[in-house]
NUTORDO-341697 format. One record per residue: y negated, x, z of N, C-alpha, C in turn. Coordinates in steps of 0.05 Angstrom, whole numbers, plus 5000, padded with zeros to 4 digits. Atoms other than C-alpha are relative to their C-alpha. Layout:
! NUTORDO-341697
YXZYXZYXZ/...
END
This chain:
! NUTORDO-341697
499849884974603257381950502850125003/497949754993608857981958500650015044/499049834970612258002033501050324993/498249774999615258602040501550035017/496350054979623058812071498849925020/499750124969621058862138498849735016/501050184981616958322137502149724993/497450335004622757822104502550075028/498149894973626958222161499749905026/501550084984621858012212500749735004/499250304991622257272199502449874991/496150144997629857242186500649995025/499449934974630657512252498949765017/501450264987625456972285500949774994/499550275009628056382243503150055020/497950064989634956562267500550005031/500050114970633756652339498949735011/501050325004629355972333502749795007/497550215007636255632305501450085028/498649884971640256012366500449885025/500750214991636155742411500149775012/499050275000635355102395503049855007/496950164995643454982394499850085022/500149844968644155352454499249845021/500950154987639354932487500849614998/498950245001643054272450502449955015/497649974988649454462473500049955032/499450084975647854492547498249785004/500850294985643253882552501349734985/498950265017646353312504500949835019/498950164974649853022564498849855014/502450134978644152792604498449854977/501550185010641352442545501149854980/497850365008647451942524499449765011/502350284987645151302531503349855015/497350164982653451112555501250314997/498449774999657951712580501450024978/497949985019663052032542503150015022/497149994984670652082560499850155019/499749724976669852702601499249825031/500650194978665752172649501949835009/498450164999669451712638502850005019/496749964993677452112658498450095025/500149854969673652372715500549845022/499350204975674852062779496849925014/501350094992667651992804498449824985/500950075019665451592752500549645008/501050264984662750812775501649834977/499549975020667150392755498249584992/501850265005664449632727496450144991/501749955011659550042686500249984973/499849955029658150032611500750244988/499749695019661750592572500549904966/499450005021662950732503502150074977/497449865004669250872477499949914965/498350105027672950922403502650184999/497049975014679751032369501449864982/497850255020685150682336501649885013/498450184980689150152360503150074994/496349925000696950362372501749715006/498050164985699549772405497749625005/500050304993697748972407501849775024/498850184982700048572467499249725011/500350334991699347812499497650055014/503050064985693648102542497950134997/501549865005689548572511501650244971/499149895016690649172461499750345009/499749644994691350002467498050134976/501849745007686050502440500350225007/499749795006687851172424498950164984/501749835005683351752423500550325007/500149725001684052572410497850035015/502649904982679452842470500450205003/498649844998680253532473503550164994/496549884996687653622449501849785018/498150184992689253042493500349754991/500150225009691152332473500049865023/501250224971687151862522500749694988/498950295007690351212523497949685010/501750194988685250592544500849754998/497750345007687949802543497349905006/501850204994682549312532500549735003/498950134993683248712558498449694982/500850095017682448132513501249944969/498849995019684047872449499550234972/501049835025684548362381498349924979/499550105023680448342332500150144975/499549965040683048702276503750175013/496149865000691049112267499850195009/499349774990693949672286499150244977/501949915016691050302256497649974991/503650085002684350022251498250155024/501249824986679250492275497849755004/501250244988674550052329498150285021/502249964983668050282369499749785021/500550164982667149942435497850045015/502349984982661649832487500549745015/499450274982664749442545499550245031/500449944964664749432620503650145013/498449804998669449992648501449925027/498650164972674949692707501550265011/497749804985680850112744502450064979/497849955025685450442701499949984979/500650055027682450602644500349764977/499950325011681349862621497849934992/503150145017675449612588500549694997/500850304985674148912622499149844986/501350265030669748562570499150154982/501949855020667148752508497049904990/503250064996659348722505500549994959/500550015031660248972422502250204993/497749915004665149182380499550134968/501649925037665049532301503350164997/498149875002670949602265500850094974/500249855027673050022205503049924983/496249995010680349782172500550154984/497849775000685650262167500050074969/500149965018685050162090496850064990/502249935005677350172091499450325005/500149774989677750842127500950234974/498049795024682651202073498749944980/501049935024678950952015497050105008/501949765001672551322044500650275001/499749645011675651942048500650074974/499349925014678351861985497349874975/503649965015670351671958499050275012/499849764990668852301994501650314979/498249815017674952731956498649984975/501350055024672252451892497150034989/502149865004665952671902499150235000/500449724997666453391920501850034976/499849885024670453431858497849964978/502750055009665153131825497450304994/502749844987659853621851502250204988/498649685004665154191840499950084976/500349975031665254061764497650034991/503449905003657754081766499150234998/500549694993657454771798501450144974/498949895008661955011754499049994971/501250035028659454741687497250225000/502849825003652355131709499750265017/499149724999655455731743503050114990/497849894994660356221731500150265014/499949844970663956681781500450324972/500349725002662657481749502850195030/498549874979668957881782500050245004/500749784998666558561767497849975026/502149954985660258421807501549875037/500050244973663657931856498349795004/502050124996658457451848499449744976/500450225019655856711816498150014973/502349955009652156781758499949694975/501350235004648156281724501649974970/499649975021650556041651498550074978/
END
């Protein structure tokens, strides 16, 4: 079975307005179907507070009555203090799901999931070692043609 141009033209065009779309339509509803706000709820001021949110970051700071979570939200660094004992160090990247008080404080923690600071760096660096991996692959079964500009097979 032969398409022909306009008809591969036809359903490039349809597939990609499809994809379009779709994001388009992810982008403005995602919000309304978080099962716990995000920060944006959260920094706002109308936002209830002695409710369940969801927060993560890394911990900066350990003190006698709780600990500090620090999170990139836009360009800003949102600071949160949970109240309670730690449980893991500083630099340890931590997921929370506690009850949300006055002043950005997270009251109890319902559940917690934490990644250590050294667990974290050696996934990226299983990650690094795999796209080289993969890169030596490509390369063993293509090469790059510079007259044409283009990959060609070995």
């Amino acid at each position: 079975m032969k398409i022909n141009v306009s008809s591969r033209i036809f359903l490039i065009c349809i597939l990609f307005i499809s994809l379009t779309v779709s994001c388009l339509y992810y982008s403005s509803e995602y919000k309304k179907h978080l099962e716990y706000p995000s920060y944006e709820s959260i920094l706002s001021s109308d936002y209830p507070l002695n409710q369940l949110v969801y927060i993560q970051g890394s911990i900066i700071e350990i003190d006698s009555d709780g600990y500090y979570i620090i999170n990139n939200y836009n360009g800003h660094n949102v600071i949160i203090k949970v109240l309670g004992k730690s449980p893991a160090g500083i630099n340890d990247e931590v997921s929370i799901l506690g009850v949300l008080g006055p002043s950005n404080q997270i009251l109890s923690v319902k559940e917690i999931r934490i990644i250590s600071y050294w667990k974290y760096n050696f996934l990226l660096l299983r990650s690094l070692l795999a796209l080289i991996f993969l890169f030596i692959i490509f390369l063993h079964y293509w090469r790059f043609d510079f007259k044409k500009i283009a990959f060609k097979r070995r």
